[in-house]
C-alpha positions as CSV (number, residue, x, y, z in Angstrom):
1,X,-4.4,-7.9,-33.7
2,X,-2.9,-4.7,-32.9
3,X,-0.6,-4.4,-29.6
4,X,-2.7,-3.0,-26.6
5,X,-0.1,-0.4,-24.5
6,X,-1.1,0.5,-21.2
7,X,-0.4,3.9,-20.0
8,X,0.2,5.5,-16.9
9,X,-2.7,7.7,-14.9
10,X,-0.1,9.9,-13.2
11,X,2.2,10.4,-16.9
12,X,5.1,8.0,-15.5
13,X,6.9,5.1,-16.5
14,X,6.5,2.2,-13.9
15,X,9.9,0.6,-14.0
16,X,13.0,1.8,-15.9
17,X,15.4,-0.4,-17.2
18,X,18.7,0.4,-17.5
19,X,21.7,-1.5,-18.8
20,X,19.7,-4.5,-16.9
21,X,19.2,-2.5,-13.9
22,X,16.3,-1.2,-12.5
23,X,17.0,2.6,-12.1
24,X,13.5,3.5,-11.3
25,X,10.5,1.9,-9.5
26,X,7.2,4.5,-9.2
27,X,5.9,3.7,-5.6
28,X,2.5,2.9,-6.7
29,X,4.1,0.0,-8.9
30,X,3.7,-3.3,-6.4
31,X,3.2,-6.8,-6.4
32,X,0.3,-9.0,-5.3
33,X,0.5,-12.2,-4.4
34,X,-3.1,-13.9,-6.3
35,X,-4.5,-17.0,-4.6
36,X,-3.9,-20.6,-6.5
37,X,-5.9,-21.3,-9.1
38,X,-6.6,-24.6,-11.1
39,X,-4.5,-23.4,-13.7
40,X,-1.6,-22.1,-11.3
41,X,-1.4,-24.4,-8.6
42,X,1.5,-22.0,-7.0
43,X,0.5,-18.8,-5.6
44,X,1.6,-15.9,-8.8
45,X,3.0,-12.6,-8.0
46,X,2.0,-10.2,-10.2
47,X,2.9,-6.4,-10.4
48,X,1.4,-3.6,-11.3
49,X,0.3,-0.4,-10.7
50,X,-2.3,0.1,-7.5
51,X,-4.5,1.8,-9.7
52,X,-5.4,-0.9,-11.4
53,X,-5.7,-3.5,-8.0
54,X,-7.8,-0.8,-6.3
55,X,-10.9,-1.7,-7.7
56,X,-10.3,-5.3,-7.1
57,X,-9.5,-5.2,-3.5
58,X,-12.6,-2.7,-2.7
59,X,-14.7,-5.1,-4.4
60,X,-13.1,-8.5,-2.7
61,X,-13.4,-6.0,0.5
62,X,-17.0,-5.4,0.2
63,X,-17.7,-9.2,-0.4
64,X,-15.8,-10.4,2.6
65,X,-17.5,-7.8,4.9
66,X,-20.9,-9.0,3.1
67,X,-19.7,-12.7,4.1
68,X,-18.4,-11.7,7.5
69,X,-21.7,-9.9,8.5
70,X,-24.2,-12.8,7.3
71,X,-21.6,-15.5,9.9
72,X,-22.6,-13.0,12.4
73,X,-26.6,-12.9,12.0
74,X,-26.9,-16.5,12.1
75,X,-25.5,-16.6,16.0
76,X,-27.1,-13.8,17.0
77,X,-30.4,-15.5,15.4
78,X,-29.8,-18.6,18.2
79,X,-29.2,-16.4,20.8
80,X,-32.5,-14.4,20.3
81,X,-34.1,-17.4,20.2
82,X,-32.6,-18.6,23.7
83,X,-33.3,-15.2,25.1
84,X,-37.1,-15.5,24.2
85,X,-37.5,-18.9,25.9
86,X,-38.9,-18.3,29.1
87,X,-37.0,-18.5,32.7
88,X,-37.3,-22.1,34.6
89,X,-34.6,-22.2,37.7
């Protein structure tokens, strides 16, 4: 199986290594700390470029604002009910 090599968007090497020293870093190369998994019980940090993440995060985004706004239906759902009751002092 042939070797898969990713390339840059922008034309740019991520990290240089030098002599064992990293002499340059781009600033869209950063780390992201993944939640454990059954096979990595440890939180992984994992780097790459935020090209690649940004589709992930808009998606895990849009699925925690889908999650957030269904929490917030079902107490406004009680409360209309309790508003339509009638009055008794």
């Amino acid at each position: 199986m042939p070797e898969i090599i990713e390339t840059c968007p922008l034309g740019k090497e991520c990290v240089r290594v030098d002599n064992g020293t990293i002499t340059h870093r781009c600033r869209w190369y950063m780390p992201f700390t993944t939640f454990p998994t059954p096979q990595h019980k440890q939180p992984v940090e994992v780097w790459k470029c935020a090209h690649v993440w940004l589709p992930n995060l808009i998606v895990e985004m849009l699925t925690l604002e889908r999650d957030l706004a269904q929490k917030m239906q079902q107490p406004q759902a009680k409360a209309d009910v309790i508003m339509k009751q009638p009055y008794r002092p």
